[in-house]
C-alpha positions as CSV (number, residue, x, y, z in Angstrom):
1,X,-81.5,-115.7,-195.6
2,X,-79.7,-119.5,-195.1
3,X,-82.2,-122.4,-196.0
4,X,-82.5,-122.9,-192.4
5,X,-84.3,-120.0,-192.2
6,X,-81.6,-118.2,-189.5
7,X,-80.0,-115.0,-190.7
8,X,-76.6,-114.1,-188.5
9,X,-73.0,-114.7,-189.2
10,X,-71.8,-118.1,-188.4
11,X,-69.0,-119.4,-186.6
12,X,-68.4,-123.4,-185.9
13,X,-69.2,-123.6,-182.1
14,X,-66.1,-125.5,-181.5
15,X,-63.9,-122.8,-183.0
16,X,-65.0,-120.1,-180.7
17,X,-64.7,-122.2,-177.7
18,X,-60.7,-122.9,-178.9
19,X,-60.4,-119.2,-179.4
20,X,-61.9,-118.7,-176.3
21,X,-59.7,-121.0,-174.0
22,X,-56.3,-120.0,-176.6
23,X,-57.0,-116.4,-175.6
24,X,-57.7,-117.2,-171.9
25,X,-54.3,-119.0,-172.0
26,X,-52.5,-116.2,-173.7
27,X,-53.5,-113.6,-171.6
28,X,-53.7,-115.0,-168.1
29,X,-51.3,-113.0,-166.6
30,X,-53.0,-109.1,-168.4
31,X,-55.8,-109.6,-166.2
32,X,-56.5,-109.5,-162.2
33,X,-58.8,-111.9,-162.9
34,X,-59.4,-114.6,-165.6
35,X,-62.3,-115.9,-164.9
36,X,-64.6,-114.1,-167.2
37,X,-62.8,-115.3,-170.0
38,X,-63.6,-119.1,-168.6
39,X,-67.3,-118.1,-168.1
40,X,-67.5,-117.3,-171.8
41,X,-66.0,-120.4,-172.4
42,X,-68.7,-122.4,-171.0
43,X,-71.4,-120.5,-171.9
44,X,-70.2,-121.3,-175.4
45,X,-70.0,-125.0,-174.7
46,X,-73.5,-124.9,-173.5
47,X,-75.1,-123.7,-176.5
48,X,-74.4,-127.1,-178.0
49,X,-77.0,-128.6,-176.2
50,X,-79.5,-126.1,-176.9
51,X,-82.2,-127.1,-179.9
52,X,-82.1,-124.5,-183.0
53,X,-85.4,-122.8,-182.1
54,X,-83.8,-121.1,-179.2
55,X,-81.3,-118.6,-178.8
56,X,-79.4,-117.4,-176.4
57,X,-77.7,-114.1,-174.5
58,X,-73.9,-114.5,-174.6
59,X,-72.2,-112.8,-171.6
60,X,-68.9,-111.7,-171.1
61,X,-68.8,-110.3,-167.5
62,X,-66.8,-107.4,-166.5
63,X,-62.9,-108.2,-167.3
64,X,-60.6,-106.3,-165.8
65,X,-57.0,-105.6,-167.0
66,X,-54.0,-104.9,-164.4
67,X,-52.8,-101.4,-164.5
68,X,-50.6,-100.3,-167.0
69,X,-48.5,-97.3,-168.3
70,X,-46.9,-99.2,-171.8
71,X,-49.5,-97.6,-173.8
72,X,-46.5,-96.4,-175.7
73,X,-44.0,-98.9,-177.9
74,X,-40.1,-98.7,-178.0
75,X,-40.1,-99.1,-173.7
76,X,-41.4,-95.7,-173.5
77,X,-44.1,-95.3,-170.8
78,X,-47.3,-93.4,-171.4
79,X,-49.4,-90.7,-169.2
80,X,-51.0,-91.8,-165.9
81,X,-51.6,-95.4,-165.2
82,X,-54.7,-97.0,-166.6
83,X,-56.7,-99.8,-166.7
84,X,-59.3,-101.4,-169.4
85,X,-63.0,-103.0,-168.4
86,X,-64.4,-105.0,-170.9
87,X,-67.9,-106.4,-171.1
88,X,-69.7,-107.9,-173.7
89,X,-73.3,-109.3,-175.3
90,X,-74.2,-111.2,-178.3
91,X,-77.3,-112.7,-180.1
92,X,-76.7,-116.3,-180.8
93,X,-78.7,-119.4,-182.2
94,X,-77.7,-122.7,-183.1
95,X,-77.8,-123.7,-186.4
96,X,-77.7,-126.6,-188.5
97,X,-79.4,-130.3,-187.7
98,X,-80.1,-130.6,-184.3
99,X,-77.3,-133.9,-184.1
100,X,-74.5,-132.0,-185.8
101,X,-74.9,-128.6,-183.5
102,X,-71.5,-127.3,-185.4
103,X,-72.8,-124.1,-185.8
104,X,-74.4,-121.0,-184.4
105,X,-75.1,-117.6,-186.2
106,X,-74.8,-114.4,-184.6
107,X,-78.2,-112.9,-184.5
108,X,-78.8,-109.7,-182.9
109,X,-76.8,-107.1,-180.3
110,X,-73.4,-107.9,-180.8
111,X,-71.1,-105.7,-178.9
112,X,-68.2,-105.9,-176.8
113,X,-67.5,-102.5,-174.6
114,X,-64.4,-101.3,-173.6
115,X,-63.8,-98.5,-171.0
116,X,-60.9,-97.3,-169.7
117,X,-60.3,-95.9,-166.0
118,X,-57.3,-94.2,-164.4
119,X,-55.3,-96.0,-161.6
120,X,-57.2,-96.6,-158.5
121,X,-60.8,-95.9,-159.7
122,X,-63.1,-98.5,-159.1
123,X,-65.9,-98.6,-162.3
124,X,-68.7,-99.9,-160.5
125,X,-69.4,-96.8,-158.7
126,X,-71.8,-94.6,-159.7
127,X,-70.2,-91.3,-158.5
128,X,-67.1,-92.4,-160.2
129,X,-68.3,-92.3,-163.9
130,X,-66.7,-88.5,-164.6
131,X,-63.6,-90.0,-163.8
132,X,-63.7,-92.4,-167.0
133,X,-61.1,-91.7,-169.7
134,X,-62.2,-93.6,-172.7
135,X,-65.2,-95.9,-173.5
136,X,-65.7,-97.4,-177.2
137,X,-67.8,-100.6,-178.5
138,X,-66.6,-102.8,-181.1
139,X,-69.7,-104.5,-182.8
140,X,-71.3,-106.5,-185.8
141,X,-74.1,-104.1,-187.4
142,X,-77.4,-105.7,-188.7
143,X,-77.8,-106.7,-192.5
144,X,-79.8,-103.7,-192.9
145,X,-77.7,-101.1,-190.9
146,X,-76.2,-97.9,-193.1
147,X,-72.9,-98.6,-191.9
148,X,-69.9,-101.1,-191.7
149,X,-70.9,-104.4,-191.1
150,X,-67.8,-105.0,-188.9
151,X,-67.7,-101.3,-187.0
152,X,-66.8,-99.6,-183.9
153,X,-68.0,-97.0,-182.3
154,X,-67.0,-94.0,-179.5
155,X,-69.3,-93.6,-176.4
156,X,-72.9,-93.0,-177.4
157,X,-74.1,-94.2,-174.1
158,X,-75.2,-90.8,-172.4
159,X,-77.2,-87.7,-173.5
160,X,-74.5,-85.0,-173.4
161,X,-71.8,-84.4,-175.9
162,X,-69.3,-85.6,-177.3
163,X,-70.8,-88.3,-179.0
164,X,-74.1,-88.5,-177.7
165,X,-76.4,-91.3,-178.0
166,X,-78.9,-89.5,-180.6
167,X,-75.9,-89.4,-182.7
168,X,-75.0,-92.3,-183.7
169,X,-71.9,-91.7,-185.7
170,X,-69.0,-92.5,-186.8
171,X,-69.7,-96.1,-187.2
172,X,-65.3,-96.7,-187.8
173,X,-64.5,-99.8,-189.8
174,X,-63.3,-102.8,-187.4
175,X,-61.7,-105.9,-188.5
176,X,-62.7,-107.3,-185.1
177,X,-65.6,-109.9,-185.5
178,X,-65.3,-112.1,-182.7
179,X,-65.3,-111.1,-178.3
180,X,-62.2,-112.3,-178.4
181,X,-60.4,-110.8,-181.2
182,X,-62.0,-107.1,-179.8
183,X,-60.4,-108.2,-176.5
184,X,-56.8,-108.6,-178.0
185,X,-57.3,-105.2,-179.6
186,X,-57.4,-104.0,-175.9
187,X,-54.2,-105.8,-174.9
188,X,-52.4,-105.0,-177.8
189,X,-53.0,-101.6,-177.6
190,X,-52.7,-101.3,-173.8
191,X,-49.5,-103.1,-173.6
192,X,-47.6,-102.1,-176.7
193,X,-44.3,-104.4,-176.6
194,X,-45.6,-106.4,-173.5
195,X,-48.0,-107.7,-175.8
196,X,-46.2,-108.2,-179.2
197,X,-43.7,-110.1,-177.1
198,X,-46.7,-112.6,-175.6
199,X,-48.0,-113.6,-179.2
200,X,-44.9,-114.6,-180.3
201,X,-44.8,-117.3,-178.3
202,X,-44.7,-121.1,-179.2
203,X,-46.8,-122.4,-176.5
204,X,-49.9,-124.4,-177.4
205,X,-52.4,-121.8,-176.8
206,X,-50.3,-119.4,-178.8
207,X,-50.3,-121.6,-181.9
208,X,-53.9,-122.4,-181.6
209,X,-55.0,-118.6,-181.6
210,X,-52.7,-117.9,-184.2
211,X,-54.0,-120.1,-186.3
212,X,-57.6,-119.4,-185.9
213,X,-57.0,-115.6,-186.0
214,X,-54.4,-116.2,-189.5
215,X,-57.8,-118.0,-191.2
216,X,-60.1,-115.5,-190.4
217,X,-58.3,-112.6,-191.7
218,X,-57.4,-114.1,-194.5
219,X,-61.4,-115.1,-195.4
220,X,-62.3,-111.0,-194.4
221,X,-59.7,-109.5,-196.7
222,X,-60.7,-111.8,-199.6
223,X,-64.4,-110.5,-199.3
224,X,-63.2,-106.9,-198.5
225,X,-61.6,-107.7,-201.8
226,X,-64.2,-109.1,-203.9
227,X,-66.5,-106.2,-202.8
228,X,-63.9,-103.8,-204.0
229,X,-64.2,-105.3,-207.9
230,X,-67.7,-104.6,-208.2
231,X,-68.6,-102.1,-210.3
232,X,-69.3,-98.6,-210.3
233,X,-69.1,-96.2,-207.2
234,X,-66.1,-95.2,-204.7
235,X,-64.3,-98.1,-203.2
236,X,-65.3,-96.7,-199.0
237,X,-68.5,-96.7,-200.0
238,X,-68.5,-100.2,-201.5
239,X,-66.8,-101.5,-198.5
240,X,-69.4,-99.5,-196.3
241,X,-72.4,-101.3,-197.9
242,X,-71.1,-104.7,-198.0
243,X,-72.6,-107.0,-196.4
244,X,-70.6,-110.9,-195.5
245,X,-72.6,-114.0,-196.3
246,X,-73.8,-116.0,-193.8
247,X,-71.2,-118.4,-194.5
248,X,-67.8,-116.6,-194.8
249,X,-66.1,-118.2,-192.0
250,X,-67.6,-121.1,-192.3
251,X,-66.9,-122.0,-196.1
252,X,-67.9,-125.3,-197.0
């Protein structure tokens, strides 16, 4: 536990807000509508004015991708045309002296879920749920979970098999740690070249996400790293129970 008596990985406030907006900018044109993206945006902004004792519910409300079929690289066109849904929640409190507010620490649920629906189904509708293809949530475990901190994990939101909710496993390694790096894993793998061709872009937004994005991986390999030298055991198994300080994207 920090001396501040919070326990949660932190991110500076202002960070996620430019991811937030860099991603929004990136992606405008992947999505029938951005404004979801611009909610989250806020809500982050508004956390700065909330005092340390309380936390909050982070939102990201239904986001819907257009239709696509380039689920496949090279040009090469996949099945049946598909869409992706993406909704999110996530524990968060500020952190730090009340004046400063540069921080908050993710505290508790910490999910972002990703379904995926066939060409002309509308999610929303009950009698429509049979018709899903995929669903999978990309989340940050508790300190005391027996998985990967950083993990993802397929369905386990109904009672019947596959993957039923009593089941909890497999808990899959994710290098996704943030709502907006899980929702570039949807675009990137949704629209293979469309995409690649998008981040490579020198716009603003483009080099702003890059560099945030370039930092953070960096920081995550280095303590995927040191947890590797320690001794004794198999190395999955080390990386399984590692747990990241507090700090590790936030390093003084």
């Amino acid at each position: 536990m920090s001396s501040d008596g919070v326990t949660g990985l932190r991110f500076r406030s202002r960070e996620l807000c430019d991811e937030a907006a860099a991603l929004r900018e990136m992606a405008a044109s992947f999505f029938v509508c951005g404004w979801p993206l611009k909610d989250l945006e806020r809500q982050m902004e508004r956390l700065g004015g909330r005092s340390s004792e309380r936390g909050a519910m982070l939102k990201l409300e239904p986001l819907r991708t257009i239709e696509t079929d380039g689920y496949e690289s090279g040009g090469r066109a996949g099945g049946a045309k598909l869409y992706a849904h993406v909704t999110g929640k996530w524990e968060l409190r500020p952190v730090g002296p009340e004046r400063r507010k540069q921080m908050v620490a993710f505290t508790g649920l910490a999910s972002a879920r990703v379904e995926l629906w066939p060409d002309g189904c509308q999610w929303h509708e009950k009698d429509e749920r049979p018709k899903r293809i995929a669903m999978w949530r990309m989340e940050l475990g508790a300190y005391d979970s027996p998985g990967c901190y950083f993990h993802c994990q397929v369905l386990g939101d109904g009672v019947d098999s596959p993957f039923p909710k009593s089941v909890p496993i497999p808990r899959l390694p994710s290098p996704f740690v943030t709502p907006m790096a899980a929702v570039e894993f949807v675009l990137g793998e949704l629209f293979q070249d469309r995409w690649a061709q998008e981040a490579c872009r020198a716009r603003s937004g483009h080099q702003r996400w890059r560099a945030i994005q370039e930092k953070r991986w960096s920081r995550l390999l280095q303590w995927q790293q040191g947890a590797l030298g320690e001794h004794g055991g198999s190395p999955w198994m080390k990386i399984k129970a590692a747990k990241p300080p507090d700090t590790l994207f936030v390093p003084s």
